[in-house]
C-alpha positions in Angstrom: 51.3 -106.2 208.5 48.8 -107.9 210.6 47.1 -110.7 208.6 43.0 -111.5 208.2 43.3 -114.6 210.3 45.1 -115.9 213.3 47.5 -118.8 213.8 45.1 -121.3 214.2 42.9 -120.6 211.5 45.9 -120.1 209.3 47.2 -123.8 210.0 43.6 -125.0 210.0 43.8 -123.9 206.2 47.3 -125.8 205.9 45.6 -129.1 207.5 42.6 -128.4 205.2 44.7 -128.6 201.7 46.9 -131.6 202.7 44.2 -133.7 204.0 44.1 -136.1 201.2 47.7 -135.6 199.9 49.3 -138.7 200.5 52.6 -137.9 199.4 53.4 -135.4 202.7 52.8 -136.2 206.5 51.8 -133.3 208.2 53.1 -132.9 212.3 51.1 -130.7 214.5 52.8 -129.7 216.8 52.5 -127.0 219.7 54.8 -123.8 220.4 54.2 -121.9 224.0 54.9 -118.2 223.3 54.1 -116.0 225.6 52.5 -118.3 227.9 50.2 -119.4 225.2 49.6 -122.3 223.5 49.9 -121.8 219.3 49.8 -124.9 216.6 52.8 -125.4 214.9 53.2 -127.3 211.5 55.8 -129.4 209.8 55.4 -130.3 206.3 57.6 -133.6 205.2 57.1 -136.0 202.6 56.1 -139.4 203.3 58.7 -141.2 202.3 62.7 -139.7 203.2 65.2 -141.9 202.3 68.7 -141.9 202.6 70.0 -141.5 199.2 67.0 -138.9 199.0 67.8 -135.5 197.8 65.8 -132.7 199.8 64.7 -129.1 199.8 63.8 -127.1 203.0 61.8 -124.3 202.9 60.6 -122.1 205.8 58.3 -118.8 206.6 57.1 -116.4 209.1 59.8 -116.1 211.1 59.4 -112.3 211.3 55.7 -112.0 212.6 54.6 -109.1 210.5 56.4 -110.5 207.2 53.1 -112.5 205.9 53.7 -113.2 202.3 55.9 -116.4 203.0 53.5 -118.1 205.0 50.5 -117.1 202.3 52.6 -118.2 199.7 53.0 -121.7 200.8 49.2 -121.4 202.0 47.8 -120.3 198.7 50.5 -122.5 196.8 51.5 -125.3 199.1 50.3 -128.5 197.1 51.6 -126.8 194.0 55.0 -126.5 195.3 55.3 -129.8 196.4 53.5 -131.5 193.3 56.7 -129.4 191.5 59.6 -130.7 194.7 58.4 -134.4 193.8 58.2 -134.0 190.2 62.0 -133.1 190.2 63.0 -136.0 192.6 63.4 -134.2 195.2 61.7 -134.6 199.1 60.4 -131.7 201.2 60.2 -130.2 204.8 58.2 -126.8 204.8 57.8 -125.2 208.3 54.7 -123.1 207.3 54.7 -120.5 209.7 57.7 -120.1 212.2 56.6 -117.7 214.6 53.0 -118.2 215.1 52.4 -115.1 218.3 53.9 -112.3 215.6 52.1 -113.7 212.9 49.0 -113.8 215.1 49.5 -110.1 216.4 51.1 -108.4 213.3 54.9 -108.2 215.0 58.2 -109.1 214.5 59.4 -110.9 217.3 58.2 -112.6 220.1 58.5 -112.3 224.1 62.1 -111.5 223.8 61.7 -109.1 221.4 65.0 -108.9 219.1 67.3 -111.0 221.2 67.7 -114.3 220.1 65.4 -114.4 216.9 66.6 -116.8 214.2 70.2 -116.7 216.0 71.1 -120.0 215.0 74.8 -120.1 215.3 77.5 -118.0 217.3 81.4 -117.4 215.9 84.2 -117.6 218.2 86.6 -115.4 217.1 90.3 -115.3 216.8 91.2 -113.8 220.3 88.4 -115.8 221.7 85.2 -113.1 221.5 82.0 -115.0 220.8 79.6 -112.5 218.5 76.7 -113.6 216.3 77.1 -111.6 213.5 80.3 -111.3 211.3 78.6 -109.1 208.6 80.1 -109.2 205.3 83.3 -110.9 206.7 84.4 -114.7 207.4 87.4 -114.7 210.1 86.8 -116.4 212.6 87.6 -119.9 214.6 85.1 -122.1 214.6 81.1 -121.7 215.2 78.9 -123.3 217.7 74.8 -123.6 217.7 73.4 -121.0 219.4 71.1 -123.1 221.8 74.3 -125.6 222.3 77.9 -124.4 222.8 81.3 -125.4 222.7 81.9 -128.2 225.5 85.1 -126.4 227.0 83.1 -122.8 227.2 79.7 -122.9 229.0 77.0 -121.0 227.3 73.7 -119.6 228.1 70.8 -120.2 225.5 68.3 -119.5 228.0 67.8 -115.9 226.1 66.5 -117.5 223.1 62.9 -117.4 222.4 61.2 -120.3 222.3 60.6 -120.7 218.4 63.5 -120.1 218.0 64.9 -122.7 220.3 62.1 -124.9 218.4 63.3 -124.2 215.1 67.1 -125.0 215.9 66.0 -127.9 217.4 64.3 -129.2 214.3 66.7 -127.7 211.9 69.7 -130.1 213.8 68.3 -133.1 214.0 66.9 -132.9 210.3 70.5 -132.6 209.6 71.4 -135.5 212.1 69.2 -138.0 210.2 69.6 -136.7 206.8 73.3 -135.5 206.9 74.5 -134.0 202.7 70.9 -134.7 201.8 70.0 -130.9 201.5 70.6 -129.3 198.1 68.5 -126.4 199.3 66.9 -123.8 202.7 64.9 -121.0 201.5 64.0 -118.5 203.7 60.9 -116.6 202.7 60.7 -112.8 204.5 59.9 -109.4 203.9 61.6 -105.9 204.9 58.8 -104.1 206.1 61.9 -101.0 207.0 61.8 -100.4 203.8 58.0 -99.9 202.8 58.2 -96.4 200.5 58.6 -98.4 197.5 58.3 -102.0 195.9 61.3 -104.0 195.3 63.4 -107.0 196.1 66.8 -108.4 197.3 68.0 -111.8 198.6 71.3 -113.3 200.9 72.9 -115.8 199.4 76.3 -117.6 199.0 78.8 -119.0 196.5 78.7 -118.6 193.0 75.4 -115.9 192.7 75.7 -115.8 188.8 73.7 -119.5 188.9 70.7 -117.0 190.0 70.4 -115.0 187.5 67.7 -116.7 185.6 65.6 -116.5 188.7 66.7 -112.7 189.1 65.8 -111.8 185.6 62.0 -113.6 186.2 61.8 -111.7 189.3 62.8 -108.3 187.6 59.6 -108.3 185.3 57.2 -108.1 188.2 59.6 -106.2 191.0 62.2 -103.5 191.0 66.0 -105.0 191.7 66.8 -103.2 195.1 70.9 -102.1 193.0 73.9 -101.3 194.4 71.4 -100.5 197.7 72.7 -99.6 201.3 70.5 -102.0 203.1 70.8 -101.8 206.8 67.3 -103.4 207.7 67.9 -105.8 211.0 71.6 -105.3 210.6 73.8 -105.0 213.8 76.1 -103.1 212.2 76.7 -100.9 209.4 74.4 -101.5 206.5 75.5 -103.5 203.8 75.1 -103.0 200.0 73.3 -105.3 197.3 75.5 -106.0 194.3 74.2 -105.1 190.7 71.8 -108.0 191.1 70.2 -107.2 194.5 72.5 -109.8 196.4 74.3 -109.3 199.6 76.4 -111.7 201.4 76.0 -111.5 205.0 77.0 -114.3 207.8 74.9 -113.1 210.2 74.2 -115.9 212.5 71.0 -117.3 211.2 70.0 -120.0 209.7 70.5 -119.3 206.4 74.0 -118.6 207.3 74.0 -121.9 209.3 72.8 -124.2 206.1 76.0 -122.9 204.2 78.3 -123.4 207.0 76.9 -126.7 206.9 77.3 -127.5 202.9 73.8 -127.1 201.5 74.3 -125.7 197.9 71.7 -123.1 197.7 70.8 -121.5 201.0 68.9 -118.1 200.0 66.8 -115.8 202.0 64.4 -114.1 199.7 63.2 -110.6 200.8 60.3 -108.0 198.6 60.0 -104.2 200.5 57.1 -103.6 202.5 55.0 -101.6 199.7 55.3 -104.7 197.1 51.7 -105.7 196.9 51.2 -109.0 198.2 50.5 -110.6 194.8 53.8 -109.6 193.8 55.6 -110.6 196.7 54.5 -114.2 196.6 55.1 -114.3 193.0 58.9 -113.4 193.8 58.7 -116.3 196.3 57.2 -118.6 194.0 59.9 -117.7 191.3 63.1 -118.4 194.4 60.9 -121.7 195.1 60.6 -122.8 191.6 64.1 -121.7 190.2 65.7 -123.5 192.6 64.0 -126.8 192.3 65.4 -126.3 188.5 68.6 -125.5 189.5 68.6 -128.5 191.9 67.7 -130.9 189.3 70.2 -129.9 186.5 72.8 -130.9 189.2 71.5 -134.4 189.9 
């Protein structure tokens, strides 16, 4: 889906509703994709301390998947009003892949290789793969635009926001290391687009969800006991009987639970959920787990 505007008129709208919010610092940046310059925004509140307890949230990593990045346009100083409320502190990443927002694709100049690979698994007889499906064998995991200091490795085939993302994504969990009770990652499957619905990767203990699941079941259909093969390397994989599949796939989501955050979730709606709908399912991930988060302080 290509959107109405382009990147710089969509983060000309983000600068325009935090303009006089005092509680957030907005960073404009720049991303060089494709040769070409595009702006590049990260949303943090003002103040991050270290006792701080803080929610990520990102969007628009897959170009043509808009309703993240309108969410957070159409909702942003809601959902942060709500983040603060609940004592928590905030970094939104608006729109993560500005060119396929721009031009209605997927990826960027690399096409599939490389986008949101965030980590790499060595395996038990020493084969490095980024994508161990529904299993969890393996011997340790490395960052994709890093590597293990014994075993060179070349992140050269990584597009640039996704090396930009990574980059961020570290050395937020550098400086704020256990801080993170939450990543949402806001997408849409736009390989399946006969039919609304929605599904969502997650980790852990997915009963805790179901509250959010049951809000999100009186606006979408759940996508049930679903073969779901939609960017998978591999064989497809199958939502449970709430829409939830558990897949360590390499990206970042996958990354944040390796790394300890409690609720790491990537929230997905099927390419023929209207657009009000869809960002209502994101709005109900965003909000549910900010509740979730504070029942656990």
């Amino acid at each position: 889906m290509k959107p109405w505007m382009n990147a710089g008129e969509y983060c000309a709208g983000i600068d325009y509703r935090l303009a006089d919010e005092p509680s957030v610092v907005v960073e404009r940046r720049e991303l060089e994709q494709r040769g070409v310059i595009y702006p590049y925004r990260v949303i943090r509140s003002r103040k991050i301390g270290k006792s701080d307890r803080m929610m990520m949230i990102r969007a628009g990593t897959h170009g043509e998947e808009v309703a993240g990045p309108l969410t957070l346009l159409w909702y942003l100083k809601q959902i942060i009003d709500r983040i603060h409320a609940a004592g928590l502190k905030a970094i939104i990443v608006p729109l993560a892949n500005p060119w396929g927002f721009e031009h209605g694709e997927r990826y960027s100049e690399r096409g599939p290789r490389g986008n949101d690979d965030a980590i790499c698994y060595i395996l038990r007889d020493g084969t490095i793969v980024d994508d161990l499906g529904s299993g969890s064998d393996f011997q340790t995991w490395f960052w994709s635009h890093r590597g293990p200091a014994d075993r060179p490795w070349d992140a050269t085939g990584l597009p640039a926001e996704t090396k930009c993302w990574l980059e961020l994504f570290e050395r937020e969990w550098q400086e704020h290391p256990w801080q993170f009770v939450a990543f949402l990652d806001l997408h849409q499957d736009y390989f399946i687009k006969d039919r609304p619905g929605a599904y969502h990767y997650a980790f852990g203990d997915l009963v805790r969800y179901e509250a959010i699941v049951a809000e999100i079941e009186k606006r979408v259909p759940i996508c049930v006991n679903e073969a779901i093969g939609s960017g998978c390397n591999g064989a497809p994989l199958t939502t449970n009987n709430r829409g939830f599949i558990v897949r360590h796939d390499g990206s970042t989501v996958d990354a944040a639970y390796h790394l300890g955050i409690p609720h790491v979730v990537t929230v997905e709606t099927l390419g023929a959920t209207p657009i009000g709908d869809a960002c209502a399912v994101n709005l109900e991930w965003i909000n549910g787990i900010i509740d979730i988060a504070c029942l656990h302080q």
